[in-house]
N, C-alpha and C positions, 0 to 999 in steps of 0.2 A: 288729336291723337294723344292718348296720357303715355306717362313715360314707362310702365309695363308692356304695353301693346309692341315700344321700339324697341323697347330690351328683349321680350319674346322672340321673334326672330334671333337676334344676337347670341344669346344662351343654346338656343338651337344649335344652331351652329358649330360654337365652344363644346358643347357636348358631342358630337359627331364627331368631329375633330380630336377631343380627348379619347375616343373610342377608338379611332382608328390609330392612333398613334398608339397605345396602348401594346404593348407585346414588345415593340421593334428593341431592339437588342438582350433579347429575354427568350428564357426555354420556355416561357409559363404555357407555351402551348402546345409543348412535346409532351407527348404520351409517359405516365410516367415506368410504363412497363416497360417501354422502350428504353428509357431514360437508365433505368439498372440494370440492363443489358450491357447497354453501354458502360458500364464500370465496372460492371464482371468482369469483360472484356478491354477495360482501359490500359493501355502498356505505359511505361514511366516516360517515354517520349512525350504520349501525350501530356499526362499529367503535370509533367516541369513545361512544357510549355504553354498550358494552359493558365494565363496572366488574364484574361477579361473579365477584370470585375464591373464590368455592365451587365453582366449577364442577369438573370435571375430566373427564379423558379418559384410560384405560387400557386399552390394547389388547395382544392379544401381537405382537411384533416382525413374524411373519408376517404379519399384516391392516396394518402400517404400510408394507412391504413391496408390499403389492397397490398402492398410493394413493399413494404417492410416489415421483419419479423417482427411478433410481439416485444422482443426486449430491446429489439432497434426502435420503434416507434413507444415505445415507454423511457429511454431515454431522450430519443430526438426533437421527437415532438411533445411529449406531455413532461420537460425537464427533470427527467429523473438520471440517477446515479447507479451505476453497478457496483458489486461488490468489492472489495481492494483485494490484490494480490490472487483472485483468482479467474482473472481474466485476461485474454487472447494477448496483447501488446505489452504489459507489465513487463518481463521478461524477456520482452522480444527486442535486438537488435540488430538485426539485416541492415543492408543498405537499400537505400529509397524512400516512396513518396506515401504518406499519409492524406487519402481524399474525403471527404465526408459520405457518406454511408449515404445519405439522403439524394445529395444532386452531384458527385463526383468531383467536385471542387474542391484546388488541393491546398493543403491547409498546412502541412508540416515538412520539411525533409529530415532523414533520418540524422542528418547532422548535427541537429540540433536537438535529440533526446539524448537522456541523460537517466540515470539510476538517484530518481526522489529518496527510495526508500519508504514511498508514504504506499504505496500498493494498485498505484495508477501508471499510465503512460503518460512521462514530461515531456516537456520540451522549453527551451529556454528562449525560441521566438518563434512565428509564422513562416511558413516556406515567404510569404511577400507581404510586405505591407497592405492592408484592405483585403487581406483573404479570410482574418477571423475579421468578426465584430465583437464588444464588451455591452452589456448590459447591468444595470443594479440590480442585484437579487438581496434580497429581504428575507428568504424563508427560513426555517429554523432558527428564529429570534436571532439573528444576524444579519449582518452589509455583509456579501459578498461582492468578489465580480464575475458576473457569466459571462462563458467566451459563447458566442452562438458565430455559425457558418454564415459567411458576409452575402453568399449566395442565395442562398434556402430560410433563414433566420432559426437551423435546426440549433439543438441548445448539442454542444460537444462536451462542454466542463467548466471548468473556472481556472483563473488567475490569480496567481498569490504573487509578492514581493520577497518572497524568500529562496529565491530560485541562485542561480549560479552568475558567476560572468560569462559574457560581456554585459547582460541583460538588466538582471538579476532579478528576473523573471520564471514562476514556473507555473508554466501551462497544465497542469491536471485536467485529462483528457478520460475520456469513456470509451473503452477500445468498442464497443458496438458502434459508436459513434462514428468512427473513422474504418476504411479500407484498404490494408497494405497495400501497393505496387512496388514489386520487385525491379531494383534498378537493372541486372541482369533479363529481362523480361524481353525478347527478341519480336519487334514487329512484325 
């Protein structure tokens, strides 16, 4: 017997295995129509306490497609940027939770925005540790850093070092990107 024939079986296996494992602590295989029901409807309860970053959510581009408007899925998913100073959260300072527009996972509290003055919504840290992610972005003959949703990998905005204390961090955000929750919001 050559040493293929014993591995055959063995990878079998491994593969089954990786299959079936596959999803456990993950929405990836909630509906995603469902999925933004559920944030329409999210109250700030849930929001603040929604801390599981094991979660995740992978869908293909087409099913994110069906569920988000064109300038939400032209931000979230194809990294793009809206215009400054004339969009939803610029301006806006309520109290409460900012979740991503894509999988409801919450990404800011209101405590931590601030007036940049650059024509975006800031903030000067994550509602929690591992709720954004940072990636390299390259485009526009520059390093930047994109912050993408730790959950979904939706692209939200970027990170600059020129932010405020304690941080001295400022989150430039994409208000399509994200969805208020009103702290006042009664279960």
């Amino acid at each position: 017997m050559n040493l293929l024939s014993k591995l055959f079986p063995i990878s079998i296996l491994l593969f089954l295995f990786a299959c079936s494992t596959n999803g456990q602590n993950s929405e990836s295989n909630m509906d995603l129509h469902e999925l933004q029901k559920h944030i329409e409807n999210m109250t700030y309860n849930e929001a603040i306490s929604d801390t599981d970053d094991e979660k995740r959510v992978e869908k293909p581009e087409e099913e994110w497609k069906e569920v988000l408007s064109s300038g939400e899925f032209r931000i979230l998913r194809k990294r793009g940027t809206e215009m400054p100073y004339i969009n939803e959260y610029d301006g806006f300072y309520e109290d409460g939770v900012y979740v991503c527009r894509a999988c409801g996972n919450p990404l800011f509290h209101s405590d931590s925005k601030y007036n940049s003055r650059t024509g975006w919504p800031s903030f000067y840290e994550p509602i929690r540790p591992g709720a954004v992610g940072e990636e390299v972005d390259n485009s526009f003959f520059m390093t930047r850093t994109e912050t993408v949703c730790a959950r979904c990998d939706s692209h939200i905005g970027h990170v600059f070092e020129d932010g405020p204390d304690p941080t001295g961090l400022r989150y430039c955000m994409n208000s399509q990107a994200m969805k208020f929750i009103p702290k006042d919001e009664v279960e």
